[in-house]
C-alpha positions as CSV (number, residue, x, y, z in Angstrom):
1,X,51.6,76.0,145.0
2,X,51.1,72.9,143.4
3,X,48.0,71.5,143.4
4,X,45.6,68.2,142.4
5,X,42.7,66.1,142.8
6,X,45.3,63.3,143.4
7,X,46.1,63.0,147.0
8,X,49.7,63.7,148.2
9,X,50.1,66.5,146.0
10,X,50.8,69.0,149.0
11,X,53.8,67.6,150.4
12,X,54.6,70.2,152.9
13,X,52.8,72.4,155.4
14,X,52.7,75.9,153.5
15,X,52.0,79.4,155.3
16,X,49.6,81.5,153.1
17,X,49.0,85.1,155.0
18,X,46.0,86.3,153.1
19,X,43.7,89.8,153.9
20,X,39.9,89.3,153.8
21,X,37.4,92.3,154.0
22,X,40.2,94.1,155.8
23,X,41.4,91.2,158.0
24,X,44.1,89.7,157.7
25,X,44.7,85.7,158.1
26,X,47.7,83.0,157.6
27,X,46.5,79.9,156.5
28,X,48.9,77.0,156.9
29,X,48.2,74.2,154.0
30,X,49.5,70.8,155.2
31,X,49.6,67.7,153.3
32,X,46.8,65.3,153.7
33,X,47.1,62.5,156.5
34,X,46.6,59.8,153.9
35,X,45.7,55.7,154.9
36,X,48.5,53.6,156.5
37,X,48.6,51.3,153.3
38,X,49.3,54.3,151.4
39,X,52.0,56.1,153.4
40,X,55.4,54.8,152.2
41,X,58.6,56.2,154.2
42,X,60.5,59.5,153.4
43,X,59.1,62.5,151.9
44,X,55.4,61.2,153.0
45,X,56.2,60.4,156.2
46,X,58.3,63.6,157.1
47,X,54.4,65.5,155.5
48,X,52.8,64.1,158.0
49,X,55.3,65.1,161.1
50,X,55.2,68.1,159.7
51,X,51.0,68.4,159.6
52,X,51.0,67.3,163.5
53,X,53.3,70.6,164.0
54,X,51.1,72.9,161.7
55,X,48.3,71.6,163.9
56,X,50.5,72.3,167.0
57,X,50.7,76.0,166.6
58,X,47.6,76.8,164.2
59,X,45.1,79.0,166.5
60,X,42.0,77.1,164.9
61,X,42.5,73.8,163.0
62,X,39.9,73.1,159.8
63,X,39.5,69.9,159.8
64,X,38.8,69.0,156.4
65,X,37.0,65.7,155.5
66,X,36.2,64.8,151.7
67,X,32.3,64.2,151.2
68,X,32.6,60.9,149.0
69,X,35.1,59.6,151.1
70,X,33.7,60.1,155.1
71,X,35.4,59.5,157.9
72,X,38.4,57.4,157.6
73,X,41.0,56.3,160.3
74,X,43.2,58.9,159.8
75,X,40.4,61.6,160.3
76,X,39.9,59.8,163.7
77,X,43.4,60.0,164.8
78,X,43.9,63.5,163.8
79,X,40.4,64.7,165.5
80,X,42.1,62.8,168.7
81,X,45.7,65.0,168.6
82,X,43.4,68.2,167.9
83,X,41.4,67.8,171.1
84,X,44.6,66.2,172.9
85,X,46.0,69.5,172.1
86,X,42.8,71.4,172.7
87,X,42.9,73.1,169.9
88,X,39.2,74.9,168.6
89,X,38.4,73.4,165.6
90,X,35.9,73.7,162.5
91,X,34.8,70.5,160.5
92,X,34.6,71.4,157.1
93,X,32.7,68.3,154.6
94,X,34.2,69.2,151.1
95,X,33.4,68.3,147.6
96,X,29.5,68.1,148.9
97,X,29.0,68.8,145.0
98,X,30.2,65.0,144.8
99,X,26.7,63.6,146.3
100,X,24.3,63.1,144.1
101,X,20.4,62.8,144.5
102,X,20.4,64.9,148.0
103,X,17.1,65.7,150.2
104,X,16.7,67.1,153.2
105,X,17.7,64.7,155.4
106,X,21.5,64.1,153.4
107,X,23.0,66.7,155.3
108,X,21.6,65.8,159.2
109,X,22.5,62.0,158.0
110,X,26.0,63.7,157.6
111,X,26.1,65.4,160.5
112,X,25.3,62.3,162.3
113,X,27.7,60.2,161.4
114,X,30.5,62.8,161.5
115,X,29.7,63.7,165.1
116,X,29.2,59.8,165.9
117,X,33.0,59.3,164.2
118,X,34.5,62.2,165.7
119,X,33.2,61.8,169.3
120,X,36.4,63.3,170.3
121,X,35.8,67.0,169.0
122,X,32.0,66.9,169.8
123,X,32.6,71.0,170.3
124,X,33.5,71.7,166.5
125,X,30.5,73.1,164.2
126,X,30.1,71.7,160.8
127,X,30.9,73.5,157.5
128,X,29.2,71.6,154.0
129,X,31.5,73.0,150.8
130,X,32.3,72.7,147.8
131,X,35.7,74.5,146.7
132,X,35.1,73.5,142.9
133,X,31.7,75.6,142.9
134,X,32.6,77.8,145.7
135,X,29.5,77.3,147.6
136,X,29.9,78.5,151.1
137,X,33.5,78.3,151.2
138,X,33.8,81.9,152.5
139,X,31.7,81.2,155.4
140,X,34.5,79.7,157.0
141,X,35.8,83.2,157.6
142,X,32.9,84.2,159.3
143,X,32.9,80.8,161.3
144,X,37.0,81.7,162.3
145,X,36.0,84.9,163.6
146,X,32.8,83.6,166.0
147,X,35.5,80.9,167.2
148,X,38.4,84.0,168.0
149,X,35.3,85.9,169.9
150,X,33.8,82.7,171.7
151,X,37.6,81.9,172.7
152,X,38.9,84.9,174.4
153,X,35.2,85.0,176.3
154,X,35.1,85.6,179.6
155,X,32.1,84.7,182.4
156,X,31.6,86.6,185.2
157,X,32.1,85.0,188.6
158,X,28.9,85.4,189.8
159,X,26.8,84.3,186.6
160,X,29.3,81.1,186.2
161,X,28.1,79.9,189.9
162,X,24.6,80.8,189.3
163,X,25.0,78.2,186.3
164,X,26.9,75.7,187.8
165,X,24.5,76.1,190.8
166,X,21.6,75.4,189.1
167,X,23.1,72.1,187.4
168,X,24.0,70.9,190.2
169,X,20.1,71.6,191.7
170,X,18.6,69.6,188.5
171,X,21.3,66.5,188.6
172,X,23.1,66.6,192.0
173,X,26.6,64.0,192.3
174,X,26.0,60.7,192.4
175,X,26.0,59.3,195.7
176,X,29.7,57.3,196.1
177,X,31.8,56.0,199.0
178,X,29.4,57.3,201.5
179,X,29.8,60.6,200.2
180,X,28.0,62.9,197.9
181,X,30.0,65.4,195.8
182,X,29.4,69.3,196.4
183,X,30.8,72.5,194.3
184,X,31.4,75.3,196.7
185,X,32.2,78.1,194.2
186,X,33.4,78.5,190.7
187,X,35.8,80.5,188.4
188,X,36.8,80.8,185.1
189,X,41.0,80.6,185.5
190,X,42.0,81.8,181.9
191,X,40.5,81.8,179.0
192,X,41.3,80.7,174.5
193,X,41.5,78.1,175.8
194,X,38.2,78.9,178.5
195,X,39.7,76.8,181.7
196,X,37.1,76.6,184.8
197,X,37.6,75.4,188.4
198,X,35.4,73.8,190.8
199,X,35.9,74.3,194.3
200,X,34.8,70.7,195.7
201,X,34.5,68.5,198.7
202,X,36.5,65.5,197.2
203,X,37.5,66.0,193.4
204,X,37.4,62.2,193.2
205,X,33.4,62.0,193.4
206,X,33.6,64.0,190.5
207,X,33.5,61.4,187.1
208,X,34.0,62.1,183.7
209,X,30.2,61.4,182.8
210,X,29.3,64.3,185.6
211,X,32.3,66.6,184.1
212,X,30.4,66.3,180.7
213,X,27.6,67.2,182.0
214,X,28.5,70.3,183.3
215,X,30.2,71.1,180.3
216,X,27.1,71.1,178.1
217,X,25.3,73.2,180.8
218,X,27.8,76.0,180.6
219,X,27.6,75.5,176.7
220,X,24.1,75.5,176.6
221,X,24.3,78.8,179.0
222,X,27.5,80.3,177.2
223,X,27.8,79.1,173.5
224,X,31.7,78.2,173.8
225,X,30.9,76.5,170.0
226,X,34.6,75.2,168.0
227,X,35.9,75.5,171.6
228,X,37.2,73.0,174.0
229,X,36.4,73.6,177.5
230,X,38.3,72.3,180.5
231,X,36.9,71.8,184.0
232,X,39.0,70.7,186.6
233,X,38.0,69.9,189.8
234,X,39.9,71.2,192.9
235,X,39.9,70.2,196.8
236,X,39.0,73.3,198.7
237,X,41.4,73.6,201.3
238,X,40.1,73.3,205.0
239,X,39.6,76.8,207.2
């Protein structure tokens, strides 16, 4: 492969099988998602169709984010088609051996604004590297094999509603149209990607703010970290 500090070097997505302590891997290597004002038509443009596909059928996505550089609108619009796709993902901040004069606080001050910009994949864990000095750049294994684990989990009936029960108990439904939502019972449908359904009342009491708050409750109870989670609620049908 050919490869630079200058971006647009990598100009197509590249499949790189690879063994690790006995595992074995295929990493796909797709061209950077560069600014608008940089993108010209043609060979650039068909890189970055081709990225959106690598992330289409990639297991995990790393979504890797340049230290000196933060954030940028493309970063933003990628982190949206990964959790449109709900794909688990892993944030990985390279070149960290870029910023100078770090404390203790550089790296939560990162983390901060990473999470703040990239609201949309809340779920993915954070990975500081540098691939010039090598520093923890081989955790990411280790961080791809928690994510395969915590993806083909499965919860027990029983314990799921025991959860779900006792979320419900500390912040009931908010009280809408006369009504007041209630869960009835809840399973886990399939799971990589984990897929839950609740048994309700009326599925439209339900909001998205009370759907997020389940969802941290059965992370907090379950772990579920790099993985998007989907609730859906579902009218229990009458006896």
């Amino acid at each position: 492969m050919i490869v630079s500090n200058i971006p647009g070097t990598t100009r197509d997505a590249i499949d790189s099988p690879l063994k690790y302590y006995g595992k074995e891997y295929l990493l796909i290597d797709t061209a950077g998602i560069r600014k608008k004002s940089k993108v010209s038509y043609g060979i650039e443009l068909f890189s970055v169709v081709r990225a959106f596909k690598a992330i289409e059928r990639a297991d995990i996505v790393l979504l890797v984010i340049s230290a000196d550089e933060g954030v940028t609108e493309q970063e933003q619009r990628l982190a949206g088609f990964i959790q449109e796709k709900g794909k688990p993902c892993i944030i990985v901040i390279n070149k960290w051996d870029l910023i100078k004069n770090k404390d203790s606080s550089t790296q939560n001050k990162f983390t901060n604004d990473i999470k703040r910009d990239l609201y949309f994949i809340d779920y993915a864990p954070l990975l500081f590297t540098s691939a010039l000095t090598k520093k923890r750049l081989f955790n990411v294994f280790k961080m791809i094999d928690n994510i395969v684990q915590e993806a083909n989990k499965r919860i027990s009936t029983g314990l799921l509603n025991k959860v779900i029960n006792e979320a419900v108990a500390l912040n009931p439904p908010a009280f809408k149209k006369g009504k007041t939502g209630r869960i009835y019972y809840s399973t886990q449908a399939t799971s990589n990607p984990p897929i839950f359904i609740l048994f309700v009342n009326n599925k439209d009491l339900f909001d998205e703010t009370y759907r997020r708050y389940l969802e941290n409750k059965l992370r907090e109870s379950f772990g579920f970290q790099g993985i998007p989670i989907k609730i859906i609620f579902r009218n229990k049908e009458k006896d």
